[in-house]
C-alpha positions as CSV (number, residue, x, y, z in Angstrom):
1,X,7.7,0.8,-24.3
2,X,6.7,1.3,-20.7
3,X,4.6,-2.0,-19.8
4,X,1.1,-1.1,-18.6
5,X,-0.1,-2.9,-15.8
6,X,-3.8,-3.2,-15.6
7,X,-4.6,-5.2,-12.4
8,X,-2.6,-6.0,-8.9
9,X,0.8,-7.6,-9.5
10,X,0.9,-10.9,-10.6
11,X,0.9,-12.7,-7.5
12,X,-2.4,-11.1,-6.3
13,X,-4.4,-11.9,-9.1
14,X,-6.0,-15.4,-9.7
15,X,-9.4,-16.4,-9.2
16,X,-11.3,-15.2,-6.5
17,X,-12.7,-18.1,-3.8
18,X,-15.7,-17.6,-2.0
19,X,-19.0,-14.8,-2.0
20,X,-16.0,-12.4,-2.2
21,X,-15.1,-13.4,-5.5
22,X,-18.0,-11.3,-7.2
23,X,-16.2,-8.0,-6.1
24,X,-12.9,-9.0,-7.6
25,X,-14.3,-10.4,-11.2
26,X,-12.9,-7.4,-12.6
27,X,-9.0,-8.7,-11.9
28,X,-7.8,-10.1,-15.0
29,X,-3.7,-10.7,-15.1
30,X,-1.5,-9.3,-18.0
31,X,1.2,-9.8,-16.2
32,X,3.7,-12.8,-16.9
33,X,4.3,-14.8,-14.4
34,X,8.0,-14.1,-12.2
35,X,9.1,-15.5,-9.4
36,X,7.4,-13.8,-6.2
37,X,9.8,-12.8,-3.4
38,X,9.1,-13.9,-0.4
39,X,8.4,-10.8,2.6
40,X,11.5,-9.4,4.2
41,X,13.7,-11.1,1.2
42,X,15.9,-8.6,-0.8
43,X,15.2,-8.5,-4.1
44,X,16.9,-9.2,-7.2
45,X,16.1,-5.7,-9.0
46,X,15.2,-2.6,-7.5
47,X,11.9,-1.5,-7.2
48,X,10.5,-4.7,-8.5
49,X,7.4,-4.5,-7.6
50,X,6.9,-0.8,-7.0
51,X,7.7,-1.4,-10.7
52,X,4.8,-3.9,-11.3
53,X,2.3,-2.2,-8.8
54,X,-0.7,-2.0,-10.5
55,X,-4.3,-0.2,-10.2
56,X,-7.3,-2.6,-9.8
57,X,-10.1,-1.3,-12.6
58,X,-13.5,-1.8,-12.8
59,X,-14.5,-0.2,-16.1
60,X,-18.3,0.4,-16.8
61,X,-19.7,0.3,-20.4
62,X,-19.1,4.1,-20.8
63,X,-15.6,4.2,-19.5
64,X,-15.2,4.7,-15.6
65,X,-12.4,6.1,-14.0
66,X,-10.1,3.6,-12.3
67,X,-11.6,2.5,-8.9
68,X,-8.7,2.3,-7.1
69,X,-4.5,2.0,-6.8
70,X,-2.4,-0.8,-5.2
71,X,1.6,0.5,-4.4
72,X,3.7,-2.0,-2.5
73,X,7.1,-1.3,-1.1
74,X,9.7,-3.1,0.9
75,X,12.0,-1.8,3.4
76,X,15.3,-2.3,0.4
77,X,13.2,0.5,-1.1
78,X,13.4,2.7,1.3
79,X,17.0,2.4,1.7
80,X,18.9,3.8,4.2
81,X,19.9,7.5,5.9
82,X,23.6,8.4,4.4
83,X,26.2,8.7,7.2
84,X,26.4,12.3,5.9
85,X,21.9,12.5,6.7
86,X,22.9,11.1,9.8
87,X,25.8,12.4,11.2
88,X,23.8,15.9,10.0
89,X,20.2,15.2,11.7
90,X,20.0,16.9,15.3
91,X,18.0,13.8,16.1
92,X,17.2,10.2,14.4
93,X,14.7,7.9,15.0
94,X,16.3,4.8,16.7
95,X,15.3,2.7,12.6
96,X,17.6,5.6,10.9
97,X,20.6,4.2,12.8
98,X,21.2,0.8,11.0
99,X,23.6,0.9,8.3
100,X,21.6,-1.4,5.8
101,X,18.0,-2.2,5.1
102,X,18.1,-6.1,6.3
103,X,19.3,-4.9,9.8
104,X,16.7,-3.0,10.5
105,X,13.9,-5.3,8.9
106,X,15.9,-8.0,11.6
107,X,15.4,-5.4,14.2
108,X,11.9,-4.7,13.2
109,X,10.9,-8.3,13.5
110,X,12.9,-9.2,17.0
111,X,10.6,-6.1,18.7
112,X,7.4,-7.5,17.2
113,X,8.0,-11.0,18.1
114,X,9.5,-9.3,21.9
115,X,6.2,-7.3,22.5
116,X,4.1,-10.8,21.7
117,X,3.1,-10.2,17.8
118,X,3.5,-12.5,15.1
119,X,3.2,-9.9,12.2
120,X,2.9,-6.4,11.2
121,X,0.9,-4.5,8.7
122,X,1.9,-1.0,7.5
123,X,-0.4,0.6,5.0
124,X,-1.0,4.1,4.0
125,X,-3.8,5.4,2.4
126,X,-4.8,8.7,-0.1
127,X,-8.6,8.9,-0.4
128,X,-10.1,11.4,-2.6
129,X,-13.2,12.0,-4.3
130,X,-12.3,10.2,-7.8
131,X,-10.5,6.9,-6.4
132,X,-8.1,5.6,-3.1
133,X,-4.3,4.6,-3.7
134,X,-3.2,2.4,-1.2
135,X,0.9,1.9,-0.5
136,X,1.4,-1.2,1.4
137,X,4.8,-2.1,3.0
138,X,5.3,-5.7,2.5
139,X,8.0,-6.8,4.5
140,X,6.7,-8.2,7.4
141,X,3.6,-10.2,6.1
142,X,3.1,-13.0,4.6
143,X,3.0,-13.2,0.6
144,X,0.1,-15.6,0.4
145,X,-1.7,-13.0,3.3
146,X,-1.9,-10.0,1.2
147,X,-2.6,-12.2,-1.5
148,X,-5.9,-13.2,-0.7
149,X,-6.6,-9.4,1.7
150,X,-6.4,-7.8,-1.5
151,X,-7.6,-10.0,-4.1
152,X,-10.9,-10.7,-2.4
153,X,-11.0,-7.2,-1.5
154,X,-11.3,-7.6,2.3
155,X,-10.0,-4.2,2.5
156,X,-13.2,-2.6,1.8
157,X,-15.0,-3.9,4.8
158,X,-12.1,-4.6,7.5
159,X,-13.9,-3.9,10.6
160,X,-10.6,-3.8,12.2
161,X,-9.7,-0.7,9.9
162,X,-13.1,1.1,10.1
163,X,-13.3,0.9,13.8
164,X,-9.9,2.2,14.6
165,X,-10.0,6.0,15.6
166,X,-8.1,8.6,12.9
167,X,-6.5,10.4,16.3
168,X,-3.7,7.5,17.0
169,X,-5.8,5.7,19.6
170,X,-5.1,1.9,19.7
171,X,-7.8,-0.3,18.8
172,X,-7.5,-3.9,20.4
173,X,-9.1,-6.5,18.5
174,X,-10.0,-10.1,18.8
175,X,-11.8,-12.7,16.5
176,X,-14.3,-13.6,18.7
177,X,-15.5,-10.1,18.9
178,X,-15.5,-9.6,15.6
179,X,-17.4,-12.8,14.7
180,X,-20.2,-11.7,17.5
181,X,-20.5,-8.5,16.0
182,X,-21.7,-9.6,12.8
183,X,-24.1,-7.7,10.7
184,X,-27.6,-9.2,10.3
185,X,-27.3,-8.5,6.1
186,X,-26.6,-11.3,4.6
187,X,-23.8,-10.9,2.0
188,X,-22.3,-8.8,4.1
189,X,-22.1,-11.1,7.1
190,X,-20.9,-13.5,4.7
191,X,-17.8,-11.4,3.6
192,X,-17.3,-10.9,6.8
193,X,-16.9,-14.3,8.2
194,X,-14.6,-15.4,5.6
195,X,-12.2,-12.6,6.4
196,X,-12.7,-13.8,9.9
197,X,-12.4,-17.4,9.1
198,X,-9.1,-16.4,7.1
199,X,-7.7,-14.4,10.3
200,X,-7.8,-17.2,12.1
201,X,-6.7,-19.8,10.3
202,X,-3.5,-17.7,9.5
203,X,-2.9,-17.0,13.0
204,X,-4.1,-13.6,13.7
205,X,-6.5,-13.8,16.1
206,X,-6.0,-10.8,18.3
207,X,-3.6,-7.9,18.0
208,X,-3.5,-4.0,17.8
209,X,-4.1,-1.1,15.5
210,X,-4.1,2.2,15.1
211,X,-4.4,4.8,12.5
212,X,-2.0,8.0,12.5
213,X,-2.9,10.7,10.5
214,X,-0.4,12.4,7.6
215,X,0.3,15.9,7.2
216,X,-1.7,15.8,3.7
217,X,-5.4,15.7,5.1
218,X,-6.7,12.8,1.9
219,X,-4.0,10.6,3.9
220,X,-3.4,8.8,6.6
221,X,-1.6,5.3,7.8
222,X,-2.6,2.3,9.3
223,X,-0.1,-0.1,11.8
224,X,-1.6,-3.5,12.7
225,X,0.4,-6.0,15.1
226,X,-1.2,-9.4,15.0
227,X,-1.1,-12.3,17.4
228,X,-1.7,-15.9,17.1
229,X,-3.2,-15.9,20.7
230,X,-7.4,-15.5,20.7
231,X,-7.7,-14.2,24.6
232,X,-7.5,-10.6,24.2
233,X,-6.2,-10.5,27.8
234,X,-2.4,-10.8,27.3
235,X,-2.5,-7.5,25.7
236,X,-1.8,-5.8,29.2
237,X,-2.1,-1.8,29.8
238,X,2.0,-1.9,29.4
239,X,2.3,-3.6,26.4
240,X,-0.2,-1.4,24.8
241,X,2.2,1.4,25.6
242,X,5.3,-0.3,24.2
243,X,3.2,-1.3,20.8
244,X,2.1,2.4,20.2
245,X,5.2,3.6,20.9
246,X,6.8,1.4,18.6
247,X,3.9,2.0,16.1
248,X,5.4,5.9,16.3
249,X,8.8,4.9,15.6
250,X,7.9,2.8,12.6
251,X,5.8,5.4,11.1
252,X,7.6,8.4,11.6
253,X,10.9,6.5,10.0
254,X,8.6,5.2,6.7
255,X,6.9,9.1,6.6
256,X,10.5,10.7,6.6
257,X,12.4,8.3,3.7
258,X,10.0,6.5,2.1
259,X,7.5,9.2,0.5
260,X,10.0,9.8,-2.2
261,X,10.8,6.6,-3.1
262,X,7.2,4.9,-3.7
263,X,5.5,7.9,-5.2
264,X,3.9,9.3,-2.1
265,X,5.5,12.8,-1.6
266,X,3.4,15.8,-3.3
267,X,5.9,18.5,-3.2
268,X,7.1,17.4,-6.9
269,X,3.9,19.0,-8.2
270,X,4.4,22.5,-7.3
271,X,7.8,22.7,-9.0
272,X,7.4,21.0,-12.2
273,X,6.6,23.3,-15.2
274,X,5.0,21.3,-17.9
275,X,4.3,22.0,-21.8
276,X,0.7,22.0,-22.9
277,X,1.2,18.8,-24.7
278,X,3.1,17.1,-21.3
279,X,-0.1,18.5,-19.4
280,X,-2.8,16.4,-21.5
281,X,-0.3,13.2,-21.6
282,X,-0.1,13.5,-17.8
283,X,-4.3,13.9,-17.8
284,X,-4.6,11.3,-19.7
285,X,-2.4,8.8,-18.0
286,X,-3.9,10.3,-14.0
287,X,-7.6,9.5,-15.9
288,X,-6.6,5.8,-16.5
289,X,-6.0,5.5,-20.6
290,X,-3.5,3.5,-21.9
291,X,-1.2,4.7,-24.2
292,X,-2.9,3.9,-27.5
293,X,-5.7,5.7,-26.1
294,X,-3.2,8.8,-25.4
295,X,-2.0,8.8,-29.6
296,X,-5.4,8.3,-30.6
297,X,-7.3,11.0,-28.5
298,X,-3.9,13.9,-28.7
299,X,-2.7,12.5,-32.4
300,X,0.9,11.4,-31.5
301,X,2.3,8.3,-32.1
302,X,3.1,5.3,-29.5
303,X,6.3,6.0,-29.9
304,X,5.8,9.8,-29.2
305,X,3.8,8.9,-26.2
306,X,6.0,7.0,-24.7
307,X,8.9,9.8,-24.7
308,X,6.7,12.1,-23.1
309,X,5.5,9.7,-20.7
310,X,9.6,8.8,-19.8
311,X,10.0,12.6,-19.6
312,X,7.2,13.2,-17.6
313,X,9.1,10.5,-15.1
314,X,12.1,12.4,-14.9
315,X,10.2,15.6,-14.3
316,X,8.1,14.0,-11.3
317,X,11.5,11.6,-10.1
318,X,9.5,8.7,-10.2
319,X,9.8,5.4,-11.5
320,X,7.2,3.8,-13.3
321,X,3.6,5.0,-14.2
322,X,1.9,4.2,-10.5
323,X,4.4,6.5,-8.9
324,X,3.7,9.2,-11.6
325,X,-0.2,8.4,-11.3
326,X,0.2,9.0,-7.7
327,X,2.4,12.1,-7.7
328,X,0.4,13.7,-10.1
329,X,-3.4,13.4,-9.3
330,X,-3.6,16.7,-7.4
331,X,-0.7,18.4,-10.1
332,X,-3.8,17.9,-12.8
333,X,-6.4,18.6,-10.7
C-alpha cells in the first residue's frame, strides 16, 4: 500500500535545537532512514523525494487540519524540453536549450558563482485559507541548509521573505541589517537571531530576493541569491540588473515544465470526472486522514482504499499522495 508520510522527509526531521524547537515538537519521523542525496546530485530513483515529500502536522485534541505541506524537487525532475518541444517553440528560454538536466544545473551554478553568489533558493508557495504548500527546488542549496530552515521553522518568520515586495522588486539584504532590526519581543527576537546566527555561519550574509507572482492569485515564488560577503556594497546597480534578469529566466523555465511534474499545475481539476465514492476518498485524503481513517469513516476496506487512491493518481497524473493533495485542494473545494 501507498506509504503515508506524516512529517518532512527524513532528512529534515530530528530534534529541534534551540527556542525554535518548541514550534517544530510536532515533527515525529516514520520514515526509515535512506541515504540523502546530496543537492545538484542525480538520483538513484525518480522522484525520490517528491515521493517522500511530506506534510508537517500539528494535530489538536479534536482533530485539526494539517498545518501545512513541504514538496521538494530537483532539476532531474523537471527533465528536459524534447527536441520535438524545442524545435516547435517560436521562442525558448536560454535553460530550455540544454539537452540534459545536469547541464543546465552546471550552467545554473557557473552564472550564480559569475554574478558573485554562493547559492540559490527557489521556492514557491500556495497560501489559502485552510493551510500553505510550499515546493522547494533543492538543487542548488545545501542539504544540511534546508535541513535546519525547515525543521526549526525559520520559514515562518524570514524577514528576508516578508520584506520582499510581491511585484518582482529586488530586495537586497544583509545580516547586519537584519540583526539591528530586531524586534523588542522577546521570543521572537530570539528566533530571529538564531536564523541570523545560522545565515552567517553558513555563509550567507548578504544577497538578493525577490518574489514574482504566479498566474494562480494563492501563489507566488520566491528567488534568493546568497553571498558569503557581509558589505552590502559589492551588490552594485549592474549586478542587480543581471541577478533579476537571471531570477526571470530561472522562473519562467521552472513555471513552464515543472508545474506538472511536482504537483503544482491546477488545470487537472477541471477535466477529471470523479464517482461519488472517488469524490469522498479524495476529501478525505485533501482533509489529512490516513487511510484507515478513509475505510473506517466510508466502510471500504484498506485494500479498497488503496485502489481508489492509485486510481485517483492516474486520474490527477500525479505520483504519490502530496502531488494529489496538492492538485486537488481546490478540485474538492
Amino acid at each position: 500500500m501507498e506509504h503515508e508520510c506524516d512529517t518532512l522527509p527524513h532528512w529534515l526531521t530530528g530534534s529541534p535545537q534551540g527556542e525554535a524547537g518548541h514550534a517544530s515538537a510536532a515533527y515525529k519521523s516514520t520514515v526509515s532512514a535512506q541515504p540523502a542525496y546530496p543537492a545538484g546530485a542525480r538520483q538513484a530513483v525518480n522522484s525520490a523525494h517528491a515521493a517522500d515529500a511530506s506534510r508537517a502536522e500539528t494535530r489538536t485534541a479534536t482533530g485539526a487540519a494539517p498545518s501545512g505541506f513541504l514538496t521538494l524537487f530537483t532539476e532531474e525532475e523537471i527533465g528536459t524540453p524534447s527536441p520535438a518541444a524545442r524545435r516547435a517553440a517560436p521562442y525558448i528560454g536560454p535553460l530550455g536549450r540544454f539537452g540534459s538536466a545536469q547541464d543546465r544545473i552546471e550552467f545554473v551554478r557557473r552564472r550564480i558563482r559569475q554574478l558573485g553568489f554562493d547559492s540559490f533558493s527557489y521556492t514557491a508557495t500556495r497560501t489559502s485559507s485552510h493551510h500553505k504548500t510550499m515546493f522547494v527546488l533543492t538543487s542548488y542549496e545545501s542539504q544540511t541548509w534546508l535541513t535546519r530552515y525547515f525543521r526549526e521553522r525559520y520559514f515562518e518568520l524570514d524577514p528576508r521573505v516578508a520584506l520582499a515586495s510581491p511585484t518582482g522588486m529586488p530586495f537586497l539584504w544583509n545580516t547586519a541589517d537584519m540583526r539591528a532590526d530586531l524586534p523588542r519581543a522577546q521570543m521572537r527576537s530570539e528566533r530571529l537571531t538564531g536564523l541570523i546566527d545560522m545565515l552567517e555561519a553558513t555563509g550567507r550574509k548578504s544577497g538578493i530576493l525577490t518574489q514574482m507572482p504566479l498566474p494562480e492569485p494563492e501563489l507566488n515564488a520566491s528567488l534568493c541569491f546568497n553571498s558569503e560577503i557581509g558589505n552590502p556594497r559589492w551588490m552594485t546597480e549592474s549586478i542587480v540588473a543581471e541577478t533579476l534578469m537571471f531570477a526571470h529566466t530561472i522562473h519562467e523555465f521552472i513555471w513552464t515544465h515543472a508545474k506538472s511534474a511536482i504537483g503544482m499545475a491546477p488545470e487537472q481539476r477541471q477535466r477529471v470526472a470523479l464517482s461519488e465514492l472517488q469524490h469522498a476518498v479524495l476529501r478525505a485524503v485533501v482533509q489529512g486522514q490516513r487511510d484507515k481513517e478513509i475505510a473506517y469513516f466510508l466502510g471500504l476496506s484498506p485494500h479498497n482504499v488503496d485502489y481508489h487512491l492509485r486510481r485517483l493518481r492516474q486520474l490527477f497524473n500525479v505520483r504519490n499522495r502530496v502531488q494529489l493533495i496538492n492538485v486537488a485542494q481546490a478540485y474538492v473545494s
